[in-house]
C-alpha positions in Angstrom: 98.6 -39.3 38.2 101.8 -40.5 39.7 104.0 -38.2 37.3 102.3 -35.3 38.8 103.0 -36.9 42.4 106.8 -37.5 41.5 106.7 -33.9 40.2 105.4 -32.6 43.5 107.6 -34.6 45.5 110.6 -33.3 43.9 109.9 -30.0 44.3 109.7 -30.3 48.2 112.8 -32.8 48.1 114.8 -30.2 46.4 113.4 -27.1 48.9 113.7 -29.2 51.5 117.8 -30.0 51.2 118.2 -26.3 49.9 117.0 -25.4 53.4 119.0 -28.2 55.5 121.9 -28.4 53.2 125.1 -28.3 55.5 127.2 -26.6 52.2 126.5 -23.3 52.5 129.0 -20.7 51.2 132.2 -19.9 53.4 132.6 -17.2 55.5 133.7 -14.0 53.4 137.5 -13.1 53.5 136.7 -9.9 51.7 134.4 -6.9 51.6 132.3 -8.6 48.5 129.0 -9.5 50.0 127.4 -8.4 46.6 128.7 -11.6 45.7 126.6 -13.2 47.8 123.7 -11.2 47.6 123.8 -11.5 43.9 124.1 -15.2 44.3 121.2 -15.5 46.5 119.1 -13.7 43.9 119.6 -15.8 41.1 118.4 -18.5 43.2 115.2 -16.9 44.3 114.9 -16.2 40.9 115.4 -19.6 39.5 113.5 -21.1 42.4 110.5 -19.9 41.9 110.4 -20.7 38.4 111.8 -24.2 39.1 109.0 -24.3 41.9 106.0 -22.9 39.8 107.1 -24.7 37.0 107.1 -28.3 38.2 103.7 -27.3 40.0 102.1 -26.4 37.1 103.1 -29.2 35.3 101.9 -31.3 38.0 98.3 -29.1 38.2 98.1 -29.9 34.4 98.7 -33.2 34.4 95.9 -34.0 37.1 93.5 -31.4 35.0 93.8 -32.2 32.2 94.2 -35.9 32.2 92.7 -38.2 29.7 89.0 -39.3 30.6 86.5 -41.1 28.7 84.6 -39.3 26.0 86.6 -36.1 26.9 89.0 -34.1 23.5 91.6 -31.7 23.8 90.5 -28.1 22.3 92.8 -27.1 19.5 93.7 -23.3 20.1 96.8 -22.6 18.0 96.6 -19.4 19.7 96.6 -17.0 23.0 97.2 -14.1 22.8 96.8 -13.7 26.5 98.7 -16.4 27.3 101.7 -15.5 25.4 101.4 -11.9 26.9 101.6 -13.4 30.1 104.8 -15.7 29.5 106.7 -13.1 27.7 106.3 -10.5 30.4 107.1 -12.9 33.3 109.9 -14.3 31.7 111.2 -11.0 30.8 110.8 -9.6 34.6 112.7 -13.2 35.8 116.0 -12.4 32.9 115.7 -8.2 34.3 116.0 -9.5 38.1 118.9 -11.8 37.1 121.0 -9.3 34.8 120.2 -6.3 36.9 121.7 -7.0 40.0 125.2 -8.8 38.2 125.3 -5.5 36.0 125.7 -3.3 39.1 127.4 -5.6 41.1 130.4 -5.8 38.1 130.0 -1.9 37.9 131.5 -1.9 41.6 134.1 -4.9 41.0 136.0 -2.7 38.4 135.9 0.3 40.5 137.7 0.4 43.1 138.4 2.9 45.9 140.7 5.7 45.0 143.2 4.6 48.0 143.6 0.7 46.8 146.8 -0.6 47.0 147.7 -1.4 42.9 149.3 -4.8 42.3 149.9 -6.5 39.1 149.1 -10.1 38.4 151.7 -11.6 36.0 150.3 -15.1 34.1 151.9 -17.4 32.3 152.6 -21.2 31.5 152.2 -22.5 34.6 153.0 -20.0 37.2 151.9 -16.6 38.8 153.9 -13.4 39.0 153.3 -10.1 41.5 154.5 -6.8 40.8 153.6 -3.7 43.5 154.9 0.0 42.7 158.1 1.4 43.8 158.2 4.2 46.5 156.8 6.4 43.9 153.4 4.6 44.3 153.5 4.0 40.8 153.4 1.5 38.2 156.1 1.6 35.6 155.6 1.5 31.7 155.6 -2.2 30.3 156.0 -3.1 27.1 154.9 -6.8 25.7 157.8 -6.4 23.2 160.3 -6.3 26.0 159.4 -9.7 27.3 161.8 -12.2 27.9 164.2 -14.3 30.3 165.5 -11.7 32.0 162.1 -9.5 31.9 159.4 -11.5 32.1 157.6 -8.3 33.2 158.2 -6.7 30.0 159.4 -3.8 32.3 161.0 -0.6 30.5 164.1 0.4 31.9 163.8 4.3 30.5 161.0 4.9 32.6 162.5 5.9 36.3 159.1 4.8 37.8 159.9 1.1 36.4 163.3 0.7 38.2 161.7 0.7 41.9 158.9 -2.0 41.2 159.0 -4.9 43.4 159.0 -7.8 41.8 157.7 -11.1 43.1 158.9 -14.5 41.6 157.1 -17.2 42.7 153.5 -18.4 43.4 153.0 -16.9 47.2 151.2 -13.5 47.3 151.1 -11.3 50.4 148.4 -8.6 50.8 147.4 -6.2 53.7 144.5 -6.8 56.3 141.2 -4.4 55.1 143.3 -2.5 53.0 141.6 -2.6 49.1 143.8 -3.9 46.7 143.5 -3.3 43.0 144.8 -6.1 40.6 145.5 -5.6 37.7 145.7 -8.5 35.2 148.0 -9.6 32.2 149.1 -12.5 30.4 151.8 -13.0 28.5 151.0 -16.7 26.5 147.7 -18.0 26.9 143.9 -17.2 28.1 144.4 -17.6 32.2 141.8 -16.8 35.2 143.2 -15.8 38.6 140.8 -16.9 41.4 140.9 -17.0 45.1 137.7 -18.8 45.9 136.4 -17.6 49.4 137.4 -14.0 48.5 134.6 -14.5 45.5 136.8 -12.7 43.4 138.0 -14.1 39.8 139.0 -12.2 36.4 140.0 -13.3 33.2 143.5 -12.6 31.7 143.3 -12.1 28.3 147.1 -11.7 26.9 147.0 -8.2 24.9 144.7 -6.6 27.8 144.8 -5.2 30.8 141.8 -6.4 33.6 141.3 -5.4 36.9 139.0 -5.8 39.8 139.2 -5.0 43.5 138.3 -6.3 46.7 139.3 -5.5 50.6 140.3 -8.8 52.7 139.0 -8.6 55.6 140.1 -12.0 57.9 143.5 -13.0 58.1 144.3 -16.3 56.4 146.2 -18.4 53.4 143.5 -18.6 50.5 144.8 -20.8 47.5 145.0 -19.0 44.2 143.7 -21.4 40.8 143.7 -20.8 37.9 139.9 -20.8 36.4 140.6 -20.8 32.6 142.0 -24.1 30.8 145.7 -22.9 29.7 147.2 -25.9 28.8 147.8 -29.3 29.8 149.3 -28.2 33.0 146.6 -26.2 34.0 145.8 -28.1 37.2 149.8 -27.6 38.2 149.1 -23.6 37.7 148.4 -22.6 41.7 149.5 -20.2 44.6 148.5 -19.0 47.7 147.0 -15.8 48.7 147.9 -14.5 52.0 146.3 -12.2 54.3 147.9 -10.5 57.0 148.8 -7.5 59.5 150.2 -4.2 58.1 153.7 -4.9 59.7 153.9 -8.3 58.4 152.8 -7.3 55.1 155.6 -4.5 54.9 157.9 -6.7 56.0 157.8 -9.2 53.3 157.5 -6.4 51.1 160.7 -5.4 51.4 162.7 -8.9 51.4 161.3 -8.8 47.1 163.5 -7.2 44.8 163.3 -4.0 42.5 163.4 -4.0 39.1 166.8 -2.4 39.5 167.8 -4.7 41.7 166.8 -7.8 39.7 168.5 -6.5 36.5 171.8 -5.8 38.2 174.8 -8.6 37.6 174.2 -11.5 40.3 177.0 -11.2 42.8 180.9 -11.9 41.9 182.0 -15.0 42.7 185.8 -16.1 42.0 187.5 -14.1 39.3 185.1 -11.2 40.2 182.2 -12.2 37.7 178.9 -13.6 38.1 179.1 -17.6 37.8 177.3 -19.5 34.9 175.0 -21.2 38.0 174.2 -18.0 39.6 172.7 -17.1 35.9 171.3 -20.4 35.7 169.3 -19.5 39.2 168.1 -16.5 38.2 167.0 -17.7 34.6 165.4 -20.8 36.0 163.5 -18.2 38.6 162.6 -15.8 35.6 161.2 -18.7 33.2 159.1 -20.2 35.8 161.0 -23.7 36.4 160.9 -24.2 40.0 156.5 -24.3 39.1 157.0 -27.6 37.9 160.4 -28.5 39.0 161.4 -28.5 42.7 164.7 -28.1 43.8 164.3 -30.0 47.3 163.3 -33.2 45.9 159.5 -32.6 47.0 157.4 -34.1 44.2 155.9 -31.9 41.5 154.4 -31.6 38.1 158.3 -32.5 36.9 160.6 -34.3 38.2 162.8 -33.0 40.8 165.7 -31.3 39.7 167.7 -32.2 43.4 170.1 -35.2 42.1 168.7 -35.1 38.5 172.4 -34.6 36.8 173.4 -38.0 36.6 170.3 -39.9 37.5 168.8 -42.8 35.3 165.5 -42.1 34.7 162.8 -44.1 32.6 160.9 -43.1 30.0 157.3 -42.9 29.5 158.4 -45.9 26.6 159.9 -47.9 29.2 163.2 -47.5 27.7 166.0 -46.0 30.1 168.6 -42.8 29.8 171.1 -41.2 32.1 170.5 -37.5 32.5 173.9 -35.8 31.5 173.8 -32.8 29.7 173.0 -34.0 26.4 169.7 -35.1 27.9 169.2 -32.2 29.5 169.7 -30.0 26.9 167.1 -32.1 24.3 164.2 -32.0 27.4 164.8 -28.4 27.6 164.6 -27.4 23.6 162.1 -30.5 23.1 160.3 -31.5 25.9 158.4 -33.8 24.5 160.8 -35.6 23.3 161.5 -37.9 26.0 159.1 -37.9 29.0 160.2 -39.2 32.1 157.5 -42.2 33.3 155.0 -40.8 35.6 154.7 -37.4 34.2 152.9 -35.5 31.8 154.2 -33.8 28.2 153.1 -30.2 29.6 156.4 -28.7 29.5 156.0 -26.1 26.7 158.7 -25.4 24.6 160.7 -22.6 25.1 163.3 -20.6 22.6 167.0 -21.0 24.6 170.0 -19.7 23.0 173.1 -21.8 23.4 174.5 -19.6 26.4 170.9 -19.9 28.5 171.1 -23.7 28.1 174.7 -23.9 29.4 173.5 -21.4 32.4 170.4 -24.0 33.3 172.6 -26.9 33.3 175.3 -25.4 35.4 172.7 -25.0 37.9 170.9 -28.4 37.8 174.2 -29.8 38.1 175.2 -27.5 40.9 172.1 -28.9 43.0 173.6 -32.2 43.4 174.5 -34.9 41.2 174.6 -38.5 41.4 177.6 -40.2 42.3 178.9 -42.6 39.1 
């Protein structure tokens, strides 16, 4: 008897903080409210099987309880029974699939006016791209990835040269404008989501995925990543933000084309590009500055503001001054020699001879210790 009252009592305990639970969902930042709707389904859905189940549990266990001189029936069979399971369980799975089915039918098709942006991922950063004046994408080609074109952009195809490229982690959309994203990744299995927009896709690297949504309140909305990609995963975030038309055009056009981005940096002495103006760029193309800061703020790796120079300890305890012979083993093996404090997520990236001398004319140019 006091199973089937513990039964009963947890199904009014668990209604009852459903009801008065303070952690509802956040207000919506886009047009989704499928989401929600959909959401609130499957919880109707599973509630009243949760409910009905525990109850009837409870109902069985006081009915059928053991008494003197009573014996179970054996009835290996019922037919009527089973009828009666199958088809409720059947109507329960149809009122959960149906209404995710049509609700992803209308997340992958968007509006024919949505504003088309790429989502670039990769190891452990995100990357933007938004079409030219021509309003289009340009061809991309997974071939043509690589320091210099992390994009994988063609440079044949006109429409290519006026994308607008965005390195770093902060994306910028328009106030109820719908945006079309458009997914790819160029290492490893990545997820982009911006949690009170209710919006999330997989990036699987060899596809193309999309969805679409409209923000609708003005804000800054952090961006995760919702897919294990590595070990550092948790370092792979960004910021969505929301704003007015104006503002939105206006950050717009302080990012670079493609044109733009592939042209020689500008001259310094002797009229050519320095090696640490090409170590900027390369360190902005390959992603560095998502681990490594360049202000001395902390990060998933160290700092590289006063790095040349430095003594740093290991993760073995032993010590090592960070010249360029140092430098150039953490960069072509990075797990090598871990700095104490941090984790061996750096991956492990091809570098000819000239890139590494590039990347260390920078780090060096940010400020070295005095010896």
């Amino acid at each position: 008897m006091w199973m089937a009252v513990a039964l009963v009592a947890i199904v009014v305990a668990v209604v009852w903080f459903h009801a008065a639970s303070p952690w509802w969902i956040t207000p919506l930042a886009s047009n989704w409210s499928h989401m929600d709707h959909t959401l609130a389904i499957t919880l109707l859905v599973t509630g009243v099987f949760f409910v009905g189940l525990h109850l009837l549990l409870a109902w069985m266990l006081v009915r059928y309880r053991h008494r003197p001189g009573r014996r179970a029936h054996y009835q290996p069979e019922n037919h009527r029974l089973e009828r009666w399971l199958i088809g409720g369980t059947a109507l329960g799975i149809v009122a959960l699939l149906a209404p995710g089915l049509y609700v992803y039918a209308e997340y992958v098709r968007p509006p024919r006016d949505a504003l088309v942006v790429e989502v670039l991922g990769q190891q452990w950063q995100w990357r933007y791209r938004f079409p030219g004046q021509g309003g289009e994408l340009g061809r991309s080609d997974a071939r043509l990835v690589d320091g210099r074109n992390p994009f994988g952009l063609d440079e044949r195809d006109a429409a290519a040269l006026d994308d607008v490229l965005v390195e770093g982690n902060e994306l910028h959309l328009p106030l109820n404008r719908p945006v079309k994203l458009l997914m790819r990744s160029i290492d490893a299995l990545h997820d982009f989501y911006v949690p009170p927009l209710r919006a999330r896709m997989n990036m699987v690297p060899g596809m193309v995925t999309s969805f679409w949504f409209t923000p609708t309140q003005p804000g800054r909305f952090e961006v995760l990543c919702a897919q294990l990609c590595g070990l550092g995963h948790a370092a792979m975030r960004g910021y969505l933000v929301v704003e007015d038309e104006a503002a939105f055009q206006a950050w717009l056009k302080g990012k670079p084309s493609f044109a733009a981005a592939r042209a020689p940096a500008t001259p310094g002495p002797g009229g050519a590009d320095t090696p640490v103006q090409r170590g900027q760029q390369l360190a902005l193309s390959m992603g560095c500055a998502a681990c490594h800061s360049v202000d001395g703020s902390p990060g998933a790796g160290p700092s590289w503001k006063g790095l040349y120079g430095r003594s740093e300890t290991l993760s073995d305890g032993s010590h090592v001054i960070a010249d360029a012979a140092y430098l150039e083993r953490s960069m072509r093996d990075p797990q090598a020699q871990v700095v104490q404090g941090y984790a061996p997520i750096m991956p492990k990236t091809p570098l000819s001879d000239e890139q590494v001398a590039q990347l260390l004319a920078y780090i060096q140019s940010i400020g070295a210790q005095p010896r």
